[in-house]
N, C-alpha and C positions, 0 to 999 in steps of 0.2 A: 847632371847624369843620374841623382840619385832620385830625382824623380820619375822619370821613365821607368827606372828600373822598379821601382814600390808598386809605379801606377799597372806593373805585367803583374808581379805579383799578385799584388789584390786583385785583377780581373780574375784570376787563373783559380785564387779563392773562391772567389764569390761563383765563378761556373760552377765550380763541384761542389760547393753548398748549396745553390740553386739545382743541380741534377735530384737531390732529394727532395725537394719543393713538394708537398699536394697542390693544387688549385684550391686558393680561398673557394669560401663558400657565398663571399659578400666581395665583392671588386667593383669599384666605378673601373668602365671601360669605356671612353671618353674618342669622340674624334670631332674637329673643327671643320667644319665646312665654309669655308672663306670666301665671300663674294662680292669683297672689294676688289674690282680692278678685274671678277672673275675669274679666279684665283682658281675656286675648286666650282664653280657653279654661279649664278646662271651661265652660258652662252648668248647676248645679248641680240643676237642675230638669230634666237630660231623663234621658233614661235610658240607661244604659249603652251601648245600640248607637245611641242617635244620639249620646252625647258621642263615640264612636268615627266614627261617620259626620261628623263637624262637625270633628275631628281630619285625618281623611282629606284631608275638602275644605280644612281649611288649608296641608296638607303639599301637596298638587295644585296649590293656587294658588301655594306657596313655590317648587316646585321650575318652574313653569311661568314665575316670575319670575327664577330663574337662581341662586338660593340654594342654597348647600349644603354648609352647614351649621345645624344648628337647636340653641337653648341652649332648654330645656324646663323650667320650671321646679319642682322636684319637691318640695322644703323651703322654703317659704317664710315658716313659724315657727315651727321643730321640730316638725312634723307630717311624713305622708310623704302622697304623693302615688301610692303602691305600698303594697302587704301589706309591712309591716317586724314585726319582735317589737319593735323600741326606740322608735317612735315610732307615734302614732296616727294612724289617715286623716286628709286633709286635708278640714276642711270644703267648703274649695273643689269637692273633687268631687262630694257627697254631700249640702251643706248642716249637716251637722252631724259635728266631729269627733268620730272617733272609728267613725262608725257606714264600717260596709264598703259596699261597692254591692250592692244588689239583686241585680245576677247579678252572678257574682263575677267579675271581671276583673284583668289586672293593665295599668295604662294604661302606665306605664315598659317590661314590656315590650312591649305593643302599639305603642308610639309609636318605639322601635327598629329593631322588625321595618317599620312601613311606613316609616321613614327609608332603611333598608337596600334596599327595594324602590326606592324614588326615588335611592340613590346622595348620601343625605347623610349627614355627618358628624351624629351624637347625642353631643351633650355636656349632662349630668345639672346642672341650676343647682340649687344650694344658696345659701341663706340661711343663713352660719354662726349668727351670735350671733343675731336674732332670736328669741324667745321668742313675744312678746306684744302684737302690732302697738299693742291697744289693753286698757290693764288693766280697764277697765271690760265687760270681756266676758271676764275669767278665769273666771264660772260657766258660760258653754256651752263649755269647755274638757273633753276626757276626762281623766279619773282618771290615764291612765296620762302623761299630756305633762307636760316634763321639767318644767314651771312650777310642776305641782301635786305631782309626787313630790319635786323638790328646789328649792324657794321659796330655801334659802339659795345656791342660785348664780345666782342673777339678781341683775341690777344695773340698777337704777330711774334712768328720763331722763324724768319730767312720768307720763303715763298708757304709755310704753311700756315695756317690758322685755325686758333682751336677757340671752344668757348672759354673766358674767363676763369677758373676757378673763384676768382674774389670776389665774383658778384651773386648775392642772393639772388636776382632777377634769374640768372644763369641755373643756379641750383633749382629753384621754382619751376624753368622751364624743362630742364633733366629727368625733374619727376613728372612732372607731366607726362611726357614722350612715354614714359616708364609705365606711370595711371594708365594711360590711356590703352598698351599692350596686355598690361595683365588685367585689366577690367575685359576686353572683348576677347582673349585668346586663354584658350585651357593650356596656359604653357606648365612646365614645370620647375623652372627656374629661370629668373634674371641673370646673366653673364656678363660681366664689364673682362675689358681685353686688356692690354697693359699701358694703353695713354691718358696719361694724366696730364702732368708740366712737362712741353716738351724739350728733348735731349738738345735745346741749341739757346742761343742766347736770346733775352726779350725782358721787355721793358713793363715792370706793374707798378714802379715808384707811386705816381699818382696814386694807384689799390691802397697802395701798403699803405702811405699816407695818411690821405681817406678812413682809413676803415682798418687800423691796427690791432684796436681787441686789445688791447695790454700788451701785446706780441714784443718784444724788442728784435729778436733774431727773428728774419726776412724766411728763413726757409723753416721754420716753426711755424710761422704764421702760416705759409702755403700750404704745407704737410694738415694743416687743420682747416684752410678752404676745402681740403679734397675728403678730408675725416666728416666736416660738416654735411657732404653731396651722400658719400657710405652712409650715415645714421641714416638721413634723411630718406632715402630710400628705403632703405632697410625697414624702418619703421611703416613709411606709406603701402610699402606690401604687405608687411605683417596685418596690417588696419585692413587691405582691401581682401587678402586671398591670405590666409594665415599657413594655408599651405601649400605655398609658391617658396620655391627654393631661392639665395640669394648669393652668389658666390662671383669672385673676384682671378683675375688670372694676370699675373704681375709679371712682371719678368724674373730671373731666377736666383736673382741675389736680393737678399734683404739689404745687407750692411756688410760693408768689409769689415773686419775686426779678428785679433788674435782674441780678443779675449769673446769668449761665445755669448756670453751674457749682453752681447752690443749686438753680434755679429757673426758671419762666418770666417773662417779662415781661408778666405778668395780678394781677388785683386781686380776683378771686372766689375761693369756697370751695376750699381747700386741704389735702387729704385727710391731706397728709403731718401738719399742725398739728392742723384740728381733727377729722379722725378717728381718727387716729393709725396711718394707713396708711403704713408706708415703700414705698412700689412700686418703689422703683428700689433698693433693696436686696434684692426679693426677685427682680428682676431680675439684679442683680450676683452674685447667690449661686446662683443657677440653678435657686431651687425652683421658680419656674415655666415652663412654657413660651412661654407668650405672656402681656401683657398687653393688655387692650382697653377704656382708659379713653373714659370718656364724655366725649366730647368733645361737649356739647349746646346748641352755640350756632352762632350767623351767621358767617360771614365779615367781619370788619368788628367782632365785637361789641366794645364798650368792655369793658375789663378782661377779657374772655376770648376774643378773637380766635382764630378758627379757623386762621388764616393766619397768628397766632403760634402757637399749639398744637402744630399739626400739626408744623412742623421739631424744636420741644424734642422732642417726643416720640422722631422718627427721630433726634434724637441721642444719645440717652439708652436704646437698645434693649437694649446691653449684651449683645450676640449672639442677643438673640431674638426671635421676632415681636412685633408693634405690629400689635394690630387696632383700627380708629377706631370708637367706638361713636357711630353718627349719631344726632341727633334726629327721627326720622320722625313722631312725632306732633306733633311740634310744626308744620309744613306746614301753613298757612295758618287755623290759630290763630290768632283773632282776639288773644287775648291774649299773644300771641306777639309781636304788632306787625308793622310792614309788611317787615320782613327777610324773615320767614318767610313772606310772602305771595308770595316772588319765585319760580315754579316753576324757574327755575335754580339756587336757592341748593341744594339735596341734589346737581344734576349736577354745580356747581364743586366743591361739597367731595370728591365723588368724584374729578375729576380734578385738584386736590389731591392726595389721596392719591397718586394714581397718578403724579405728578410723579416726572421720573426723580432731580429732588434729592431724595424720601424712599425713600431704596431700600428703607431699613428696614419702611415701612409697608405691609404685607402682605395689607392689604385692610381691610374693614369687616363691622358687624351694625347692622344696624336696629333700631334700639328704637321700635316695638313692632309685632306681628304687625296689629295690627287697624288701622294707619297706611298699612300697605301693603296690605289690603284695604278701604279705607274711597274712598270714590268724591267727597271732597273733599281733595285733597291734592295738587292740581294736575298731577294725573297722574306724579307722579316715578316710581312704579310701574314706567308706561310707558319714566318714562328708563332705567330700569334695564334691563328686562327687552326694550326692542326695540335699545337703543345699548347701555351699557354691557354689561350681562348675554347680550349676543344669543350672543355666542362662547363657548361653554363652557370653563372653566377648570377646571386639575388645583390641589387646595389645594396651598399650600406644604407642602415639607416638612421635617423637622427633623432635622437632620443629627447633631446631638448625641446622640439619644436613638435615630437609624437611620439607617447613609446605606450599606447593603446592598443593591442593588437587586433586583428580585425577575428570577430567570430571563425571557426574552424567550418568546411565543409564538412558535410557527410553525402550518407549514403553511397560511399565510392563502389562500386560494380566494374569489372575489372573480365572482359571477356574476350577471347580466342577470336580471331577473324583466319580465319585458312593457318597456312603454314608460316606465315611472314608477318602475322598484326596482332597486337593488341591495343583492343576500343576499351577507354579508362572514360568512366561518365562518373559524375559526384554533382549532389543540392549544391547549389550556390549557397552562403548564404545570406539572409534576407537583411534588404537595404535599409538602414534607419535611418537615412539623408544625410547625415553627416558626413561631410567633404574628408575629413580625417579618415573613417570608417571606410570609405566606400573602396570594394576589392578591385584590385587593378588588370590581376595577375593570380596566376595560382606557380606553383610552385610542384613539380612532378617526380618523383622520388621512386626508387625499384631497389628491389634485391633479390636474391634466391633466398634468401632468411625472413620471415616476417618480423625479424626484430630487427630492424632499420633504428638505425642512428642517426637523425638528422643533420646533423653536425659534421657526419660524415659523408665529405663531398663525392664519396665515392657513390652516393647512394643518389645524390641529387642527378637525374635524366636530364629534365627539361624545366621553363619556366616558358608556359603559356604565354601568346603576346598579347591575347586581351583577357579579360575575365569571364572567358569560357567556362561552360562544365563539361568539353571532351579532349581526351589527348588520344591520338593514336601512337603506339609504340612500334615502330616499324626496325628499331633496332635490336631485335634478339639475336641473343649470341649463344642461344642454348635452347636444347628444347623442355627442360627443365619450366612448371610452370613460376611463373614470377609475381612477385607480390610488389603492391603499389600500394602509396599513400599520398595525400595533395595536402599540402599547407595555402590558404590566403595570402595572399601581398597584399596593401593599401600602400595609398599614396606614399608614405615616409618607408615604404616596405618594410615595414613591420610585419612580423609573420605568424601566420595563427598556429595554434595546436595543428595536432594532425590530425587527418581525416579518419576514419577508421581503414584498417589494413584491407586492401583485398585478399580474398582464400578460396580455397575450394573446397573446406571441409566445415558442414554447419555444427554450433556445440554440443558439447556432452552433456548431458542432466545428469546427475545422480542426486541419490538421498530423496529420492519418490518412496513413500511407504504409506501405504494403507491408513487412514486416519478413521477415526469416531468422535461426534459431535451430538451434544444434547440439545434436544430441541424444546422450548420455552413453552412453561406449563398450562401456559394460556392458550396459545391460538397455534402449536405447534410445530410453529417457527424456529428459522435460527438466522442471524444475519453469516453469511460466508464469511470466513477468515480470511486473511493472507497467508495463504502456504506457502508461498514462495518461498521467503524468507530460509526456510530447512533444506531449499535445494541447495546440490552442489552443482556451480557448471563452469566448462570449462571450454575452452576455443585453442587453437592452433594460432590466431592472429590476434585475435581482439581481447583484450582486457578485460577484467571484470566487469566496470565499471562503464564499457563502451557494450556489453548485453543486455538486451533488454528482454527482461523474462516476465510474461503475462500468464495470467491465471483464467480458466473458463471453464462456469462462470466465475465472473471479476469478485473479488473481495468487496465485501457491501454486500453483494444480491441478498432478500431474503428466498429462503430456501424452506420447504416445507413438506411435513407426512415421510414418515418414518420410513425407512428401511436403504436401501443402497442407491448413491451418484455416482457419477464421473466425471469427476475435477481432471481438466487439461492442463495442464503447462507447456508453454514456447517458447524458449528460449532462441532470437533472434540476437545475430552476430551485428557487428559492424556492416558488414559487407550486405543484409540483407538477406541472411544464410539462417534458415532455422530448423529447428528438432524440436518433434513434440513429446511430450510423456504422460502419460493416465495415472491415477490413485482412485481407487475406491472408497469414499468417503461413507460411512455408514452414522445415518442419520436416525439417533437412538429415544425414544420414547422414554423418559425415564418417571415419566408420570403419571401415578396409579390414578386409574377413574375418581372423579368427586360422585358418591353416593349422597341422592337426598330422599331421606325417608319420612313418612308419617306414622304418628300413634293410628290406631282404629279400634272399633269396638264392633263384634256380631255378636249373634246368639244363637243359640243354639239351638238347631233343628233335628227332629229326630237321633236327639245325641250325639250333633254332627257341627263341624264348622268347618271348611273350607276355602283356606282363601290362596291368591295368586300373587305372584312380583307387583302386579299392577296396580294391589292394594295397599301395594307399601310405597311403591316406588312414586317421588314425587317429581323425578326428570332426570333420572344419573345419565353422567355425560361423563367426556372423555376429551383430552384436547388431540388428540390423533386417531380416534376413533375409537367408539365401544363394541367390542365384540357381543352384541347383544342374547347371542345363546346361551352369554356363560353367568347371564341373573339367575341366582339358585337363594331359593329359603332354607334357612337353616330348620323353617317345622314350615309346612302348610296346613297338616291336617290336625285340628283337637276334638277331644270328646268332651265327656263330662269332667275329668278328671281334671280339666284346664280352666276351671270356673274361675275369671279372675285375672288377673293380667302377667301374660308371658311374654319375655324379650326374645325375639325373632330375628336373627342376624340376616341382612342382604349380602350378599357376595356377588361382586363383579368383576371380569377382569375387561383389558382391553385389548388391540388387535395385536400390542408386542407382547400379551402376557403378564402387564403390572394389574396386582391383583388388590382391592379394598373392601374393606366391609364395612357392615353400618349397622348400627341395631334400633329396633323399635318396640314397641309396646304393643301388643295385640290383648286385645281385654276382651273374652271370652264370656259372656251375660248369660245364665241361665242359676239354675239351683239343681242341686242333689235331692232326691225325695227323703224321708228321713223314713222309712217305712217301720212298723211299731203293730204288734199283735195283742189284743187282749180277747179276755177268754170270760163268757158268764155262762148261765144255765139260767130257765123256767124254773126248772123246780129247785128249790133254795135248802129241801130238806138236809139238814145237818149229818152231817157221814164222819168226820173228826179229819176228813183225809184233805190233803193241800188241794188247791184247786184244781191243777193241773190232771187229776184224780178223775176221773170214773170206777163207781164199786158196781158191776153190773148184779142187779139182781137188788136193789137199794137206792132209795134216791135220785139223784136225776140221772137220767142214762141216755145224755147230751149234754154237749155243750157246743155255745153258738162264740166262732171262733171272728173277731171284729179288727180288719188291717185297719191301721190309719197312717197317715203323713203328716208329720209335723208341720210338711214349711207348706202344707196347700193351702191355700184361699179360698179355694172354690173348688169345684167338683171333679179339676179334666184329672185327676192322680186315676188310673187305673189298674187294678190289681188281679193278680195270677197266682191261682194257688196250686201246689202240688205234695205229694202225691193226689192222684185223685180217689183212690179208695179211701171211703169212708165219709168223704163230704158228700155234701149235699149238691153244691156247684164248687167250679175253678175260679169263675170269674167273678166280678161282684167284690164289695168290701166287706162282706161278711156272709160267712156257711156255715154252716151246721154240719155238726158230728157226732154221729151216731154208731159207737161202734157196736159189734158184734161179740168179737172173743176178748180175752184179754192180752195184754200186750203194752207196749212199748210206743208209741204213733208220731214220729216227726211231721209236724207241716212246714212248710215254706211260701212266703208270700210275698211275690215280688211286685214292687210298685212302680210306676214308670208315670212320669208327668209328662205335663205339658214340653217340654224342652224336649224330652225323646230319655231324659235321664231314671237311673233303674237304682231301686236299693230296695235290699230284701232284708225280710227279719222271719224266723224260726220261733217253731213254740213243740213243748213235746208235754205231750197227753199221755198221764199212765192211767191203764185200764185194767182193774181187778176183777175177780170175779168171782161173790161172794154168795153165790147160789147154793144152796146145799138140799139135801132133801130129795126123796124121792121120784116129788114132779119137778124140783129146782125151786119150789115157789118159797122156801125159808132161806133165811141168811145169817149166813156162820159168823159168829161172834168170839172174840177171844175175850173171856171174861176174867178179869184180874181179882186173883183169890186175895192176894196181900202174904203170900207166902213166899219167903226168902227161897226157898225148893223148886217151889211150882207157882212161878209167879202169877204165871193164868195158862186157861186150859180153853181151847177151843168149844163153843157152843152151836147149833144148828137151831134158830128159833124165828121166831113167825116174827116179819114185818114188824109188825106195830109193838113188839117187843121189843124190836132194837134202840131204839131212842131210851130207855132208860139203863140200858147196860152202857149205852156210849158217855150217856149222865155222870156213871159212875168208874168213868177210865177205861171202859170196853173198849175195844177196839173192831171197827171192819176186818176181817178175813182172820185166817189163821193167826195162831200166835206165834207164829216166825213168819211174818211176813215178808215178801223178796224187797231188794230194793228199789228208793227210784231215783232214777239215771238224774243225775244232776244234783241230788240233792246233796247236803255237805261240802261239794265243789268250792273252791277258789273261784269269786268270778272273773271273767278275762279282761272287763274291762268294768273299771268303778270309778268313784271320784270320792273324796271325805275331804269335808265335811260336805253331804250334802242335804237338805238347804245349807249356802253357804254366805256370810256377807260379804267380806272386801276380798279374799283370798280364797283358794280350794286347791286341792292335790288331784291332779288324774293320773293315775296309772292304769298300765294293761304289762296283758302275760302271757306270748302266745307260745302254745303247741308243737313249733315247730318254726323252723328260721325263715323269714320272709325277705329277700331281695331289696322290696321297697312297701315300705308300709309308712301313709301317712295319717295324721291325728290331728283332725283338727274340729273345731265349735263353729255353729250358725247360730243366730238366732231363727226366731220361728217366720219369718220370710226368708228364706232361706238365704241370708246375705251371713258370707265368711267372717265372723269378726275375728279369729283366731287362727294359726298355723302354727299347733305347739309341736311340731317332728314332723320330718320327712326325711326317710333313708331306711336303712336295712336294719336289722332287728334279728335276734339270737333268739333258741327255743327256751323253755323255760326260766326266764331272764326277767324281770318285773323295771320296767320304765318309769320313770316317775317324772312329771312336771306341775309346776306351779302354774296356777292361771290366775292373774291381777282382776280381780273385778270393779275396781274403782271404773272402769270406762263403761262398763257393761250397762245401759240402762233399762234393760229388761228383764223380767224375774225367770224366764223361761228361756232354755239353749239345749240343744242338740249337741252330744258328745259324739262326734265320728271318725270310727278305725277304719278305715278301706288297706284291705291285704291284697292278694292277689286274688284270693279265692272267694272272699266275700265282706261284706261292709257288716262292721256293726254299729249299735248308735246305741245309747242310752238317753236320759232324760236328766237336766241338771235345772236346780233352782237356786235362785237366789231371793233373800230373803229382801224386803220392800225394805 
């Protein structure tokens, strides 16, 4: 009684812990398709396109119940259920083994290919040992099935026969069969079902015998024939298709035992003893990948309780899947009893399973296909395929054998069709042949949030049945638009990153500002940066790191010639959503013109020289261009004053305004005249008076006034004299003067050579007039008495009288004679010593303050050897310089003041 009562309990639990269940996101959902005896499929009576049409409709109805995966089963007593060379058709689909179908078909791969379309796994169920369901029907056997070609490797249990376990030959010919399926068929797992040693009495004495292996215990040894058949498989797959699955389905008890560490706490058939199935060795050893014993009882049931079952099992996994094979045909089976009349007893066991204490247990298969299409079976169909099954599930996947995930799609696009559809397009992506890699499936994900949680099976839609790149969404439940994302499957469904989100809103750039960039001084260029980098940008769906932000033009270009661009920026989303932005890049010249100048040398014409940019300039350039209007000389024009070499700055700018200069030498070739007056007379008669002197009325009453030039060679100096009263001529190097009254008489003579250069020089003539006497014809003498009183007295006497009063210290004219203009004077300009030998003093002393007054020596070619001052100059103020004559090697030099108003020069020697 008190197990009834525990086993209501625990149901009544497990329902209302299972009401809060999510749907995993990873479930094997398993269904058996049984075709011994016709079980769930073929009909052996129709004909090949409606056994294909009747296939179709059960894979439509499987997949429309939320299954996917299908165990098919292809050997169910060494026969094939496919064209093989090693075994014969299976009666089952034909009626009689051996014979082929009518039209020729192959069903293994027909039933792949419409799996493939539905997005279910195909796993090949074989029936190892099986031989001979029933010996009494060995005569409609073909010739060629392994029963009748090799009678001595069967092993007899009442009327059936199965193959041996103990014979290698046996094991050899297993893989075979096995070789031979997964070498021509894209399956994705090998299935073994639960006959091994069967459930009745039979004789392997001889085996054991024979061929013990060290074994002493008889069911040790067997348990390790059917260990040996597992590896050996196992292995031959791994070798031919590494990614062909390999999984086993036992019946649902391992071991009885109280203590767990053996066994479960159950009282029914027990594979481990009497089939001689070790499962949980072949789980420890890793030939297989999953197991999925048959667990085919109630919740509750005595000796085989599902709600004990189910935890041994998740403990015992040994790191691999655990799928629950449920009872579906048993669902309201009279002979079932009333357990199985409960249409909750399949939805507890499912949520069971799904309990988070079996982490291990990875899902289930239904045995049998025709339980879930059969319309008395309490509707559990229903429970599957509208609650359980309603969420689509990615299978688990198996890490040991692949845990690579497959590249992520992109590009997903994600668009409105009318009021009922959304078209989801995304890149595949690209195949690198790798059978591990290759995408199977995609995986289809939604929410009103662009932040999807994968994980969260609320978010998972759909999983594509082939490796599409479109889904259409025809279940909206809002008019709200909705965001999508696709993950990859591959073969082990492994699952990629996500794709990028779809959106409706492309991103935001910020942090665009205005840049400047100098361009290279040579050919002014600049290579483009990456600005990206300073953007800020930002998306409604997509990640940083899933925007791709480009630059135009691209970072690299060279880029060239100063002044403003416009740099683009794009920041494109995931979804293939973009936004552009502009900055104004200014492209800055920071490089002043390269000036190239020459020295030059003219001369001077007409007291002139004129030169232009183009006499200095020897190719100024610029690397962004020269603004060629703004070449200016700092002098172009000289006169005489520039005899000699003067620096001339170039000034350039270019077309942004950087500005250089450059100086050169301009050497200005001519000479200054050195102009120089002297004065003699014809008549030589002695008067006592300076020479500059005329006494009219006595003596010479001329004098012939002689310009000369120091520094001329030859003849071209020509000379101008003024005032013109009183000479004789202006022009000419010398004139005569002949005054009239007395007085006072400046001349000026300016001389101008060959170059066009001018220097003048002044002389002043006093005129007395010592006529006295009634016709004028005597002349007044001051005759000196020797008397301290009266020291002389003026005389009026004849001519030829005068020469001996002058004898005797007379004087011409009165005895208070007027003065004359210069004499006693400071001169303004002198030199001492002069003659001079290694050294001499020049000083000058002018009148009045001059601006710029320069002083300098020639020799007598009129070549500069000296510039003792230039600059401004105080009135009455005496200048003094030293001049070195150690360099000088000639006796003769020209001393010249040029003021503003006129040059003067003196005469300097030096002694040999």
């Amino acid at each position: 009684m008190k197990t009834p009562l525990l086993s209501v309990f625990l149901s009544l639990a497990l329902f209302l812990t299972g009401m809060a269940q999510s749907a995993p996101k990873r479930e094997f959902r398993g269904a058996w398709i049984a075709t011994y005896a016709n079980i769930d499929w073929p009909n052996r009576t129709q004909t090949p396109a409606q056994q294909q049409a009747a296939l179709i409709s059960i894979l439509d109805h499987h997949k429309a119940t939320g299954i996917n995966a299908i165990f098919l089963q292809v050997r169910s007593q060494s026969d094939a259920l496919y064209p093989s060379q090693l075994e014969p058709w299976s009666s089952d689909l034909t009626g009689l083994q051996g014979r082929a179908p009518s039209t020729p078909w192959d069903p293994v791969a027909f039933a792949i290919e419409e799996c493939r379309k539905r997005g279910m796994e195909f796993h090949a169920w074989i029936n190892p040992y099986r031989a001979i369901a029933n010996y009494n029907n060995i005569n409609s056997f073909d010739p060629s099935h392994v029963a009748r070609r090799k009678p001595e490797w069967l092993l007899a249990a009442g009327n059936q026969r199965i193959l041996n376990p103990a014979l290698p030959e046996v094991r050899d010919y297993v893989t075979s069969v096995i070789d031979d399926i997964v070498a021509r068929y894209d399956v994705d797992g090998i299935h073994f079902d639960d006959y091994f040693y069967p459930n009745a009495a039979f004789n392997d004495d001889a085996n054991f015998l024979a061929d013990p292996r060290g074994f002493t215990d008889r069911g040790d040894w067997r348990r390790d024939n059917v260990n040996m058949l597992v590896q050996q498989v196992s292995e031959s797959i791994k070798a031919a298709k590494p990614w062909v699955k390999f999984g086993i389905s036992p019946s649902g008890i391992y071991r009885n035992s109280t203590n767990p560490a053996l066994g479960s706490a159950t009282s029914g058939l027990q594979h481990y003893v009497t089939l001689y199935a070790d499962s949980r060795k072949w789980l420890q050893e890793g030939w297989i990948d999953y197991l999925a014993p048959q667990v085919y009882w109630y919740i509750g049931q005595p000796g085989a309780n599902y709600s004990v079952l189910i935890p041994w099992w998740n403990n015992n996994s040994y790191g691999r899947h655990i799928y629950i094979g449920m009872a579906g045909y048993k669902v309201n089976d009279p002979a079932q009893g009333v357990n199985w009349a409960n249409p909750s007893q399949i939805p507890n066991q499912v949520r069971m399973n799904r309990d988070a204490a079996h982490p291990n247990i990875y899902g289930q298969a239904i045995y049998n296909t025709s339980s879930l299409r059969s319309a008395t079976k309490l509707g559990f169909r229903d429970s599957l395929r509208y609650d359980f099954y309603s969420k689509p599930a990615l299978l688990p996947n198996m890490p040991w054998r692949d845990n690579v995930a497959p590249t992520a799609p992109a590009d997903l696009i994600a668009q409105r069709h009318g009021n009922d559809s959304v078209v989801i397009t995304w890149s595949q992506p690209a195949s690198s042949g790798d059978e591990f890699d290759k995408v199977r499936q995609f995986a289809v994900y939604r929410s009103l949030s662009p932040m999807m949680d994968p994980e969260n099976t609320d978010n998972l839609l759909a999983i594509t049945n082939t490796a599409t790149g479109r889904y259409t969404d025809k279940a909206l439940a809002s008019d709200a638009p909705y965001y999508y994302f696709v993950t990859a499957l591959d073969r082990f469904h492994n699952e990629s990153a996500p794709s990028n989100v779809s959106d409706y809103q492309a991103p935001i750039l910020a942090g665009v500002s205005n840049q400047e960039i100098s361009l290279d001084a040579d050919n002014c260029s600049a290579t483009l940066p990456d600005y990206t980098a300073m953007l800020t940008v930002s998306d409604d769906v997509s990640f940083p790191d899933q925007i791709t932000l480009t630059q135009s033009p691209a970072a690299g270009t060279e880029i060239s010639g100063a002044g403003p661009m416009q740099i683009t920026f794009t920041a494109t989303d995931a979804s293939g959503k973009s936004t552009s932005s502009s900055m104004t890049l200014t492209k800055k010249d920071v490089t002043a013109p390269v000036i190239l100048v020459q020295d030059i040398k003219r001369t001077l014409s007409n007291g002139i020289v004129i030169i232009s940019v183009g006499d200095i300039d020897l190719g100024t350039w610029d690397n962004c261009g020269l603004d060629v209007s703004s070449l200016q000389l700092s002098q172009s024009s000289f006169d005489c004053s520039h005899i000699g070499e003067n620096t001339v700055t170039l000034t350039a700018r270019d077309l942004s305004g950087n500005e250089a200069q450059a100086t050169a030498v301009v050497t200005i070739e001519g000479v200054v005249p050195q102009a120089a007056i002297s004065l003699s007379r014809a008549d030589n008669t002695y008067t006592g008076l300076p020479d500059n002197t005329i006494a009219l009325g006595y003596g010479a009453q001329s004098l012939t006034l002689t310009a000369t030039d120091a520094t001329a060679e030859n003849p071209s100096t020509t000379y101008t004299w003024t005032p013109v009263t009183g000479l004789s001529t202006t022009t000419g190097a010398i004139t005569e003067f002949a005054p009239q009254a007395a007085g006072t008489y400046t001349f000026k003579v300016e001389a101008t050579n060959a170059y066009g250069c001018t220097s003048t020089a002044t002389v002043t003539v006093e005129v007395i007039d010592v006529r006295c006497g009634e016709n004028n014809d005597k002349v007044l003498v001051c005759n000196k008495t020797g008397s301290a009183t009266n020291p002389g007295n003026g005389i009026c006497i004849a001519p030829e009288a005068v020469a001996a009063h002058l004898s005797k210290g007379g004087t011409l004219g009165g005895c208070a004679p007027a003065a004359i203009a210069g004499k006693g004077q400071a001169p303004v300009l002198n030199a001492y010593p002069n003659p001079f030998n290694s050294e001499t003093t020049v000083q000058f002393t002018l009148d009045q303050e001059e601006a710029n007054v320069v002083l300098e020596v020639y020799d007598m070619n009129g070549n500069r050897v000296a510039r003792l001052y230039e600059g401004s100059a105080a009135a009455d103020r005496t200048y003094t310089f030293n001049l070195n004559g150690n360099t000088l090697r000639n006796n003769v030099y020209i001393v010249r003041l040029v003021t503003a108003g006129e040059v003067k020069t003196f005469r300097l020697m030096k002694n040999r």
